[in-house]
KOLZADREN-544043 format. One record per residue (C-alpha): residue number from 1; x, y, z; residue in three letters. Coordinates in steps of 0.001 Angstrom, whole numbers, plus 500000, padded with zeros to 6 digits. Each point is the difference from the previous one (the first is absolute). Layout:
   pos       xx       yy       zz   code
   NUM        X        Y        Z    ALA
...
This chain:
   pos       xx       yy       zz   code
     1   504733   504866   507640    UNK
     2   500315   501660   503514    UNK
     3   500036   498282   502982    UNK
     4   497753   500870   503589    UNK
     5   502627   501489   501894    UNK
     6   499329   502702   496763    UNK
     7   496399   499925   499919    UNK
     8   498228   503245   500384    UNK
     9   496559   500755   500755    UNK
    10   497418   501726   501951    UNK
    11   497047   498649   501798    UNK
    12   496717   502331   500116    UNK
    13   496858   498182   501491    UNK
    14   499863   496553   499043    UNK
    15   501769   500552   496740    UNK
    16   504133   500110   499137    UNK
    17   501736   501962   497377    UNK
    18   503631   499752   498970    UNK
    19   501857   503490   500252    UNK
    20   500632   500164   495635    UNK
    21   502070   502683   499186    UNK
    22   499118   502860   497718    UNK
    23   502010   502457   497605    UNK
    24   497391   502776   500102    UNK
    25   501031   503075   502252    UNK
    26   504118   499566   499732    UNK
    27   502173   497892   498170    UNK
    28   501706   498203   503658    UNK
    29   499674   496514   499624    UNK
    30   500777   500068   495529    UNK
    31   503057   501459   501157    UNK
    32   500306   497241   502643    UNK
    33   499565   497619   497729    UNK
    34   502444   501537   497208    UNK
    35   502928   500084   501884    UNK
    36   498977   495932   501410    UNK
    37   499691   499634   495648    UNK
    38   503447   501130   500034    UNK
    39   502149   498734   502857    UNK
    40   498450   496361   498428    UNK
    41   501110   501151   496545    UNK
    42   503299   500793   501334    UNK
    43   500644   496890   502165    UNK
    44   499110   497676   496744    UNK
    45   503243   497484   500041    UNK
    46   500470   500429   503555    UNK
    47   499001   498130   502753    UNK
    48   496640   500563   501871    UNK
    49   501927   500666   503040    UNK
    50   501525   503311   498360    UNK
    51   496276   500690   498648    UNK
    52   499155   499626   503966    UNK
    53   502419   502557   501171    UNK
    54   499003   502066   497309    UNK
    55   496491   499924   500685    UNK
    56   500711   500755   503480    UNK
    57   500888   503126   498887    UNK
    58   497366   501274   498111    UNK
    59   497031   499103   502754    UNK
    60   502889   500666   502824    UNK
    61   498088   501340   503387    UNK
    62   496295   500606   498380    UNK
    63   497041   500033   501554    UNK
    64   497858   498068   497818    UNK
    65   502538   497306   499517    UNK
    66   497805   497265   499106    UNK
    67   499083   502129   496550    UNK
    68   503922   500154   499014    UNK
    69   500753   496221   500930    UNK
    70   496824   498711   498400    UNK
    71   500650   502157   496802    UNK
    72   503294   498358   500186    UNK
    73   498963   496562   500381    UNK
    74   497934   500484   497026    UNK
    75   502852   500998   498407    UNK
    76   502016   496729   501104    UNK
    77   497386   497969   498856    UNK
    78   500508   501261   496688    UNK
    79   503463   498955   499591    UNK
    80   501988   496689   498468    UNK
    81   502537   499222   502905    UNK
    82   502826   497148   499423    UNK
    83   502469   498782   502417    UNK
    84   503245   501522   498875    UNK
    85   501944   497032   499080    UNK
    86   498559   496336   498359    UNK
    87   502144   498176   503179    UNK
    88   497941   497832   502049    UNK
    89   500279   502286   503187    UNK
    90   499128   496937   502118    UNK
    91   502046   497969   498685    UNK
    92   503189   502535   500495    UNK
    93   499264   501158   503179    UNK
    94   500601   496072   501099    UNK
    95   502915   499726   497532    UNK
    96   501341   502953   501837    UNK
    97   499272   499138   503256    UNK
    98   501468   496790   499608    UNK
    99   503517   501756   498625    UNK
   100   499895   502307   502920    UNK
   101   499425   498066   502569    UNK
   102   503435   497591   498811    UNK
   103   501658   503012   499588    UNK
   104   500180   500428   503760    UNK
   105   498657   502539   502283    UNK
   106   499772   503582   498178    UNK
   107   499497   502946   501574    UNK
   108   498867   504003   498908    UNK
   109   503366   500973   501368    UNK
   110   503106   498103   500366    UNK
   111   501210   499259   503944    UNK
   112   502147   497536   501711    UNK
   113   497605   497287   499798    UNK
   114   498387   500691   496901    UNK
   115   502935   501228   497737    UNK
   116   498119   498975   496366    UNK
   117   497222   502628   498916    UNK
   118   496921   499804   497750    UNK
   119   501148   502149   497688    UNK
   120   503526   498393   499869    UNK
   121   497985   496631   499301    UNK
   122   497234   500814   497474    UNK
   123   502372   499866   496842    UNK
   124   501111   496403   500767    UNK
   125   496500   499304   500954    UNK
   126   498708   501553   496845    UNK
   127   502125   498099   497848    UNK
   128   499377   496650   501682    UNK
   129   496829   501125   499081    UNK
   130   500419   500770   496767    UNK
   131   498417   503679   500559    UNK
   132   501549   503497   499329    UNK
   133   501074   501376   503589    UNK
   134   498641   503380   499302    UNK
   135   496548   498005   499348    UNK
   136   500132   497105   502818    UNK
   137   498379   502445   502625    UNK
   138   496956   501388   497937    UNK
   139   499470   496828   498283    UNK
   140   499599   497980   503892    UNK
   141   496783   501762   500266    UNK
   142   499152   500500   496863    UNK
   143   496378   498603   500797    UNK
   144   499007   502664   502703    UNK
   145   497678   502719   498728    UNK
   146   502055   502604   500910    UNK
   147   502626   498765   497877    UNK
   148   497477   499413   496468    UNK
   149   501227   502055   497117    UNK
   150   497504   502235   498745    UNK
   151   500146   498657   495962    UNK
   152   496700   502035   498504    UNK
   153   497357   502449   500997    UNK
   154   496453   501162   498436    UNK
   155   500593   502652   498474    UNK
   156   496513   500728   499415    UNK
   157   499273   500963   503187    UNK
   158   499794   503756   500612    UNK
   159   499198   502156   503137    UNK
   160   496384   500359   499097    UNK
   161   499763   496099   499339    UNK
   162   501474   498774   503097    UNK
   163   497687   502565   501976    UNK
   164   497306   497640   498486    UNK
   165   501136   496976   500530    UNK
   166   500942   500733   503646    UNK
   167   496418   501051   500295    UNK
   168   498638   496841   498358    UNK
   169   502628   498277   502419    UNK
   170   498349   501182   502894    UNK
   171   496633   498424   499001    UNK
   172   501310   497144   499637    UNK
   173   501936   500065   502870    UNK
   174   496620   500344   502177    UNK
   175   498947   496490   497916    UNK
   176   502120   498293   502416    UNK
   177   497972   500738   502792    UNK
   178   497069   498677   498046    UNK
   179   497369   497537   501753    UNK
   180   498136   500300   496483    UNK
   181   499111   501881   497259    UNK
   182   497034   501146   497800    UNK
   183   500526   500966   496383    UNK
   184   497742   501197   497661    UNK
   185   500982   499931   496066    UNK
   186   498320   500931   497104    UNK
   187   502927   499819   497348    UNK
   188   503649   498072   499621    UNK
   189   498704   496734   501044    UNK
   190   502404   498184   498068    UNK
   191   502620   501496   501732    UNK
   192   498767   500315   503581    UNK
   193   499286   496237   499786    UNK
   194   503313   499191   498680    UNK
   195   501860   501702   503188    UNK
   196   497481   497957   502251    UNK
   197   501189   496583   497935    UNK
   198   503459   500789   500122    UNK
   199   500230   501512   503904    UNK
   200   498005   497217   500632    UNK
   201   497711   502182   502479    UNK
   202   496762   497664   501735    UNK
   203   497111   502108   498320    UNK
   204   495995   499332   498891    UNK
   205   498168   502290   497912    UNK
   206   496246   501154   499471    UNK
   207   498545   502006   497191    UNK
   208   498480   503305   500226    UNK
   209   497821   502216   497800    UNK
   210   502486   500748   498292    UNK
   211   503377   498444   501048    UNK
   212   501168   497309   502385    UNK
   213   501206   500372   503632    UNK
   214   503313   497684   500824    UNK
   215   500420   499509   503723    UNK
   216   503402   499157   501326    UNK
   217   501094   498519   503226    UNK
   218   502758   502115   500990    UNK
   219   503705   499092   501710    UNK
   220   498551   500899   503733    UNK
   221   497345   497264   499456    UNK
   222   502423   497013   499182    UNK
   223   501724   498055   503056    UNK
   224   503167   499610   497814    UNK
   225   502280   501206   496353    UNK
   226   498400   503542   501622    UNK
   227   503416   502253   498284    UNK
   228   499621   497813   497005    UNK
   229   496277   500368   499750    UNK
   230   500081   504281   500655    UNK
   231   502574   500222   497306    UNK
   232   497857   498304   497619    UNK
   233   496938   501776   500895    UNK
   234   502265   503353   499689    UNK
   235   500538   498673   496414    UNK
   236   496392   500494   498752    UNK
   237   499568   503646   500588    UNK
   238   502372   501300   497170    UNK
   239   497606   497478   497868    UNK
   240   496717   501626   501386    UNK
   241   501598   503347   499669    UNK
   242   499986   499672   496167    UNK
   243   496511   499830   499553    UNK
   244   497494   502979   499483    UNK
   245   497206   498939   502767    UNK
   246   500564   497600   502886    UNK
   247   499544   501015   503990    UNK
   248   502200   498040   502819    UNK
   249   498992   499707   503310    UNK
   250   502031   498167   502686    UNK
   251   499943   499353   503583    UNK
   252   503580   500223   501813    UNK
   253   501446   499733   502847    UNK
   254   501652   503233   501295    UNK
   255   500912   501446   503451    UNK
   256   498109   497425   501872    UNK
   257   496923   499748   498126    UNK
   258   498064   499641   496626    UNK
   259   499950   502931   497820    UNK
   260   498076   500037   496415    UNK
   261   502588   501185   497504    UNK
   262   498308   501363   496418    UNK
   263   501603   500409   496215    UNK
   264   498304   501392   497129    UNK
   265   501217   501196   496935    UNK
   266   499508   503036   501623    UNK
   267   502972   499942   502479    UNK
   268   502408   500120   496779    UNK
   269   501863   497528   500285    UNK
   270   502084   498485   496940    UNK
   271   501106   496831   498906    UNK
   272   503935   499118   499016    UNK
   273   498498   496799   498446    UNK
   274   500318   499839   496465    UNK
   275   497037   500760   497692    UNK
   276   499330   496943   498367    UNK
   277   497940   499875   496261    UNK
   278   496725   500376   499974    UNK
   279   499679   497331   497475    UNK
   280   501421   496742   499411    UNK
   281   500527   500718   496102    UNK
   282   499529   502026   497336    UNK
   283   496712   497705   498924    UNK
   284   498261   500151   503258    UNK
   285   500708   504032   499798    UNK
   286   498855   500422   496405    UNK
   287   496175   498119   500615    UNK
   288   499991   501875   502944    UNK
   289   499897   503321   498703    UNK
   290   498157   498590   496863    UNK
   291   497297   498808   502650    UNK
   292   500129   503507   502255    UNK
   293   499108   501740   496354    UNK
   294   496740   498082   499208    UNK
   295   497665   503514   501352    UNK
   296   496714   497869   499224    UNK
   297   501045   496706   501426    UNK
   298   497608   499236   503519    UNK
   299   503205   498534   501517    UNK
   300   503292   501914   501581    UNK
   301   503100   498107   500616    UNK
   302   502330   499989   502346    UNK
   303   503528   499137   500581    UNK
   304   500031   497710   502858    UNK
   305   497206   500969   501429    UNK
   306   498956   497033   502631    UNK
   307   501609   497481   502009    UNK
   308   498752   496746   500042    UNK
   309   499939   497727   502726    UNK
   310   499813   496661   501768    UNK
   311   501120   499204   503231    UNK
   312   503705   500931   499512    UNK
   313   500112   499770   496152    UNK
   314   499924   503658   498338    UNK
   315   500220   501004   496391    UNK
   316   499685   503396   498654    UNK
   317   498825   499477   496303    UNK
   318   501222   502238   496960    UNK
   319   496959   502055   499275    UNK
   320   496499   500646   501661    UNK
   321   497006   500496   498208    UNK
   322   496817   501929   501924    UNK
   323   496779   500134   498121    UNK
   324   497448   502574   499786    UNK
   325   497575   497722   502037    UNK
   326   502386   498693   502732    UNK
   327   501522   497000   498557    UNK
   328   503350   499365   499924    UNK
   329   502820   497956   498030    UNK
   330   503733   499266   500490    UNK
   331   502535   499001   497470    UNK
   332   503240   498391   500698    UNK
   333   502507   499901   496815    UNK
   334   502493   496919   500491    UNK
   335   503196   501538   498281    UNK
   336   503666   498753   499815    UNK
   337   499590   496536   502347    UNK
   338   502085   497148   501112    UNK
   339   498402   496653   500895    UNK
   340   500659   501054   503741    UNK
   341   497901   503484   499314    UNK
   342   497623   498441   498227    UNK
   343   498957   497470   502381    UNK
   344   499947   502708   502780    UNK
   345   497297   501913   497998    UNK
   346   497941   497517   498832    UNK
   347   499998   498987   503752    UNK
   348   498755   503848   501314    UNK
   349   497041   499735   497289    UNK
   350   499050   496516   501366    UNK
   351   500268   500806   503319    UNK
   352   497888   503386   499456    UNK
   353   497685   498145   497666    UNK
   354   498155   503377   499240    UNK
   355   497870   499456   496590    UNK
   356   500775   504323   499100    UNK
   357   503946   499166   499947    UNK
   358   501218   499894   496438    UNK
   359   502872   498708   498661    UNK
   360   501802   501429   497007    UNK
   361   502335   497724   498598    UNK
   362   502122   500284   497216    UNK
   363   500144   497326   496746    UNK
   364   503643   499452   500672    UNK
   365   499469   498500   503443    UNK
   366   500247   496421   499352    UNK
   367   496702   498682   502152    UNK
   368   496480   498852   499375    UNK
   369   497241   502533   501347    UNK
   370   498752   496958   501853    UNK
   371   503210   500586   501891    UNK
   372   498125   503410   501622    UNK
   373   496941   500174   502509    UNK
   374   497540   503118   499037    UNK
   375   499717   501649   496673    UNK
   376   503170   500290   497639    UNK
   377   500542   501918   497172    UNK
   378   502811   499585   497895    UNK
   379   501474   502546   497924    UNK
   380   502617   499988   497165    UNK
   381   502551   503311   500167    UNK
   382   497598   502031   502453    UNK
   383   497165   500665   501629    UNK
   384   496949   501167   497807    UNK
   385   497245   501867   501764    UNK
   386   497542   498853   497887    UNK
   387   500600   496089   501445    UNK
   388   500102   501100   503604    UNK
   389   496653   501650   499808    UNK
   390   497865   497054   499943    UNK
   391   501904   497993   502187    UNK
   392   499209   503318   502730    UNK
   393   496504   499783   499114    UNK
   394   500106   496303   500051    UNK
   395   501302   499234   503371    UNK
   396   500167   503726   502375    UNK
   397   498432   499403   502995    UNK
   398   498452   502512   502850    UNK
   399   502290   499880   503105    UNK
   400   498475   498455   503006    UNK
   401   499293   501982   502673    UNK
């Protein structure tokens, strides 16, 4: 991710912007970022203090500087780095130290006081040591950045793809100036709601008409962990990126004041996050397309469709169900388990204690259906359509207002 000193933006009104970069109208900054591409390619199994230098000269003297080094740093960040040699570098700088300093006084140059050099004393040194003497200096500070070999590089990355992640970089940048944040999301629950969990971002939610608004309290509200905090909330935008409708809206702090900063799907901005399946198995996608083909069934289904929640307990069920006259059913399918996974779902349905939750459990799962609060249907190798039906018309419920 970039840092502030990179941020770019604009403020117009009350309202901030960063300054994305485009490839319409010339072909200046893909050619920028081609010849970053390859000065990283080439410095792969050197040190990151040669890719430095060599950086240096590709953005040299330019004006918009911050573009080149934040491209760059983007580039960095996509590299495996290793310190050159498996020596403790701690360890041997005091090892050396120590041998030095019995060695006597050594100087850069040999004089009448001090006639014994450095370079005249690293081979002893480096055999007491029991390290090569071409190696002793590079391995003494073999723990400094500078000084980390460069071991692998993404290879995926090409000048049109880094353009878009700086871009998406920038947003996120502007997240650490975040007092807190808005989102609206329609789709990709499961996901969205997994980044909160694991960035472990302070959030509450309310449903709307049709989706759910998550508000955030951002790094500039917290009195401490604020760096910690910004880089997790910079975290969950690649997530919201990968959905098809959501709309952000933050308040930051910039230039003195607070700005509103917007994202929609229609700023174009991508995610580098992986795509993750759709569905959890090959069952779960087979009834769902057997279910999406009944034409003269009343009910649709959807694939996590709703987010259930109770105070801070959240759980996104399999599938959906919307009738023709309002009601609505959810149904959870309890797959592979462990006792720990087990006892961490039955605990969500307790704790939401909604009567339209079903549970579709398998025969093989070795527990008694008095084990389950709500409805339960079992099932042998999969789901039949024909058994959910009346447990939807049995239990669906119209949503409170």
């Amino acid at each position: 991710m970039l840092t502030l000193d990179l941020l770019r933006y604009r403020v117009k009104d009350e309202t901030v912007t960063p300054i994305y970069l485009t490839t319409t109208g010339g072909r200046k900054y893909l050619d920028v970022a081609d010849r970053i591409i390859d000065a990283c390619r080439d410095c792969v199994g050197r040190t990151l203090g040669e890719l430095e230098r060599a950086l240096d000269e590709v953005t040299g003297g330019a004006a918009d500087y911050k573009v080149y080094r934040g491209l760059a740093k983007l580039m960095t960040d996509a590299m495996e780095t290793a310190p050159p040699a498996s020596a403790d570098a701690e360890a041997l700088r005091r090892q050396v130290f120590t041998l030095a300093a019995r060695a006597g006084p050594l100087a850069r140059r040999a004089d009448m006081l001090f006639p014994q050099t450095v370079t005249e004393a690293i081979p002893d040194i480096a055999a007491r040591a029991g390290v090569p003497a071409n190696e002793l200096l590079p391995a003494l500070y073999a723990d400094l950045r500078e000084n980390l070999v460069i071991r692998a590089l993404d290879t995926a990355i090409q000048p049109l793809q880094l353009i878009e992640r700086y871009n998406t970089a920038l947003a996120q940048a502007m997240l650490y100036r975040a007092t807190r944040l808005a989102l609206d999301v329609y789709d990709n629950y499961r996901v969205i709601f997994k980044y909160l969990k694991l960035t472990r971002l302070m959030y509450f939610i309310r449903p709307l008409a049709e989706g759910y608004r998550i508000y955030v309290d951002g790094p500039a509200s917290l009195f401490s962990h604020v760096e910690r905090y910004g880089v997790a909330m910079a975290n969950l935008l690649p997530a919201v990126l990968m959905g098809a409708r959501w709309r952000l809206a933050a308040r930051v702090r910039v230039g003195g004041k607070e700005c509103l900063f917007r994202l929609s799907p229609r700023d174009g901005l991508k995610s580098h996050y992986r795509e993750e399946p759709r569905f959890n198995s090959a069952a779960e996608e087979a009834f769902f397309r057997r279910f999406s083909r009944g034409a003269r069934s009343e009910w649709t289904i959807t694939r996590e469709g709703a987010v259930l929640n109770v105070d801070d307990m959240v759980m996104i069920p399999d599938f959906t169900f919307r009738h023709r006259d309002g009601r609505v059913a959810h149904l959870e399918i309890v797959g592979f388990w462990t006792p720990g996974y087990l006892a961490r779902k039955l605990d969500k349905v307790h704790t939401l204690a909604l009567p339209n939750l079903i549970l579709a459990v398998p025969a093989a799962l070795n527990c008694a259906i008095d084990d389950f609060d709500g409805p339960v249907l079992r099932f042998k190798e999969r789901l039949l359509i024909k058994t959910v039906l009346p447990l939807l018309d049995a239990h669906a419920r119209v949503p409170a207002e």
